[in-house]
C-alpha positions as CSV (number, residue, x, y, z in Angstrom):
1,X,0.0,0.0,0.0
2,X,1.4,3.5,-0.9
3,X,0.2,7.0,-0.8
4,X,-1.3,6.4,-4.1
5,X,-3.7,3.7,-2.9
6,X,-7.7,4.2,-1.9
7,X,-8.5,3.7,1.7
8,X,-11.6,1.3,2.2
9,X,-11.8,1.7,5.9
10,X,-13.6,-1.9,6.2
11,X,-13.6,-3.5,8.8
12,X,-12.2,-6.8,10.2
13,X,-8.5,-8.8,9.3
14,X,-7.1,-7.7,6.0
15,X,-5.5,-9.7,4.1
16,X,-2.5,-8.7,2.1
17,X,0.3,-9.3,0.4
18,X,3.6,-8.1,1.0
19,X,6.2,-7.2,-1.4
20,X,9.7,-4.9,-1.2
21,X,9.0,-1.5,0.5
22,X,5.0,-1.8,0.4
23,X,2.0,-4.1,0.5
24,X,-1.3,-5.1,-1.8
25,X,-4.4,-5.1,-0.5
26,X,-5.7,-8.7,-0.8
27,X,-8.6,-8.5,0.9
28,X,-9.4,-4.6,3.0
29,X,-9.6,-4.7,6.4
30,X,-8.6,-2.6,9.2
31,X,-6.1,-5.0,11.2
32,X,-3.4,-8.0,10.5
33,X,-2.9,-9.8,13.3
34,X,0.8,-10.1,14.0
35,X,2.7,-13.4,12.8
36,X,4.4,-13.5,16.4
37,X,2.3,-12.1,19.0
38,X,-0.7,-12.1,17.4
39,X,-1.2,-8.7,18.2
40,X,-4.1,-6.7,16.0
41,X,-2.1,-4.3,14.2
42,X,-3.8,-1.8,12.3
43,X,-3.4,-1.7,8.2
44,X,-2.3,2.1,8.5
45,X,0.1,1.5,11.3
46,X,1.8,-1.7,9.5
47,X,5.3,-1.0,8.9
48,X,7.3,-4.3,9.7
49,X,6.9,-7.3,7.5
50,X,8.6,-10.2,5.5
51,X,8.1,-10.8,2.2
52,X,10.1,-14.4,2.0
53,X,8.0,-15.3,5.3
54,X,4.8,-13.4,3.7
55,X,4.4,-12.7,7.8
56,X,3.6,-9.0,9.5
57,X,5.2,-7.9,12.9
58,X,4.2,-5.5,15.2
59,X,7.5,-3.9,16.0
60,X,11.3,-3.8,14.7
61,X,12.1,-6.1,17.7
62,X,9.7,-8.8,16.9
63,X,10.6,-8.7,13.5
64,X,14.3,-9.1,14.2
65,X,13.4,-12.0,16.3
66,X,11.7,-13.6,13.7
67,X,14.1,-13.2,11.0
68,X,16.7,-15.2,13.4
69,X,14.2,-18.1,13.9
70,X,13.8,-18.3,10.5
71,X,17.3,-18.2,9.4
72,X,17.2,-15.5,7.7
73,X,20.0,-13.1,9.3
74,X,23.4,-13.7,10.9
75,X,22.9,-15.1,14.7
């Protein structure tokens, strides 16, 4: 999602996908829940994700925590 994008304000999950720097809106919705702590995290607020893991976090922390589970950055 981008500047450029229409805000549908429904409510519910979203579901979207997430690509390099900014996400498509799957399905509108005003939360993800995060992949983690399963935290509602609402679609504006959204600025941690994975696009390998397809998976959104609710802070830098969580994220980082993630990525290390997973492999994906030096321990």
């Amino acid at each position: 999602m981008n500047k450029m994008d229409r805000d549908f304000r429904a409510e519910g999950q979203a579901v979207l996908e997430y690509l390099d720097g900014e996400f498509r809106v799957v399905k509108a919705g005003s939360f993800v829940p995060c992949a983690v702590t399963g935290v509602h995290i609402p679609v504006e607020a959204l600025r941690y994700w994975s696009v390998d893991l397809q998976e959104p976090y609710a802070n830098p922390v969580v994220a980082l925590k993630r990525m290390q589970e997973a492999g994906k950055t030096p321990k």
